[in-house]
C-alpha positions, 0 to 999 in steps of 0.5 A: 537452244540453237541460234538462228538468223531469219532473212526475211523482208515481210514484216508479217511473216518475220515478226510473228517467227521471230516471237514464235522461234523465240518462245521456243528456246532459240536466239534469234537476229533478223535481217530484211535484206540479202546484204544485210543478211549475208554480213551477219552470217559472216559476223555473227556466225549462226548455227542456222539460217531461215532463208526468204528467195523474195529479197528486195535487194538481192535474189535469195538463191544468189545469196545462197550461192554467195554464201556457200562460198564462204561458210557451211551454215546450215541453211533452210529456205522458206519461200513461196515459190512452190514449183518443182525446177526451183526446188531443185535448182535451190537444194543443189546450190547447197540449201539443207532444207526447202520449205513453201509458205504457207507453214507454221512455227512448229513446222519450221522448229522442226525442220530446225532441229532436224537439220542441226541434228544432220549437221551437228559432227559425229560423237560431237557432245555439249558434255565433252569435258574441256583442258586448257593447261592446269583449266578443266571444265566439266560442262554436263556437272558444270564443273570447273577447276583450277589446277585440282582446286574447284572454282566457284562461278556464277552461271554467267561466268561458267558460260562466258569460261566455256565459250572461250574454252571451246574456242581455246587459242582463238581470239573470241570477239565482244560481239560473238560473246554477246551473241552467244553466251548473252544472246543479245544483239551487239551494240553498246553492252560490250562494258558487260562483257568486260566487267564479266571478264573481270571477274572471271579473272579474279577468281582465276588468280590472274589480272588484265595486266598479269594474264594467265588464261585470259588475254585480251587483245586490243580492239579484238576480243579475248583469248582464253590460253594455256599458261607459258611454263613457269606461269 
């Protein structure tokens, strides 16, 4: 499942996509205009976006240019402007794909996938096995252990641990972890998060006000860490 960011204003085009891209697995957010859009890559931070050049706001290929100078997103303009000079000056502005409408959902899926495919880094793995201090995480069996002793989690909780694994010694905001462990838009769930926290807490021996592992930071998000010697 990938999660995906569509920047498209038609309200005929984008509804249809949004259940299309949805039905097929993906998370998707929509935005209808290129501020909008280019504040939620950066907020949210996608594994690809779905470009439309007809903004109303903003000309799509200056918020390419925008955005490539602040992210490496993959992006895949789908618009119907057809001409060869465009096509070229948008691939050359740093788009990874170029798509004319009219297209289909499955064409567009596979586009998707073939471009996080180009994108995704060498010898990268979903299965790679993660250590965080005495933490493994085994994501392939969906393993984890504490120390050599197995921990036993809900689903959720093993995707909210190996999202902060992944992400060791960063702090994870509540609106990153609603996006991608919930794939939910963020907005008044973030007690979610935190009654999820609680418990994976709980079953890693440690509190909010002795952490080990999980640190919260104030007004932030959280941060999944190794223990200081003797903790």
């Amino acid at each position: 499942m990938a999660r995906l960011l569509l920047i498209e204003d038609d309200p005929t085009i984008r509804i249809p996509l949004l259940r299309a891209l949805r039905d097929r697995g993906h998370a998707v957010a929509a935005a209808t205009g290129a501020m909008d859009g280019l504040r939620d890559a950066l907020d949210d931070r996608p594994d690809l976006v779905v470009l439309d050049l007809g903004l109303p706001d903003l000309d799509g290929r200056e918020l390419l240019r925008m955005l490539r100078a602040v992210s490496r997103v993959p992006v895949i303009v789908a618009t119907a402007r057809d001409d060869e000079p465009e096509i070229v000056r948008v691939l050359d502005a740093g788009a990874d794909d170029y798509l004319v409408k009219p297209f289909t959902a499955a064409q567009l899926d596979a586009r998707i996938r073939a471009v996080l495919r180009r994108a995704a880094p060498a010898g990268d793995t979903a299965d790679r096995h993660l250590a965080v201090g005495g933490l493994t995480i085994d994501p392939g069996a969906r393993e984890v252990r504490l120390d050599g002793a197995p921990v036993a989690l809900t689903p959720r909780e093993f995707d909210l641990l190996h999202h902060l694994a992944t992400r060791a010694g960063q702090v994870v905001t509540k609106r990153e972890l609603l996006t991608e462990v919930w794939q939910i838009p963020y907005g008044g769930a973030d007690k979610t998060v935190d009654v999820h926290l609680s418990w994976l807490r709980r079953k890693l021996g440690e509190s909010a006000q002795q952490p080990r592992y999980l640190h919260t930071v104030r007004g932030v998000g959280v941060r999944l860490d190794a223990p200081e010697p003797g903790r």
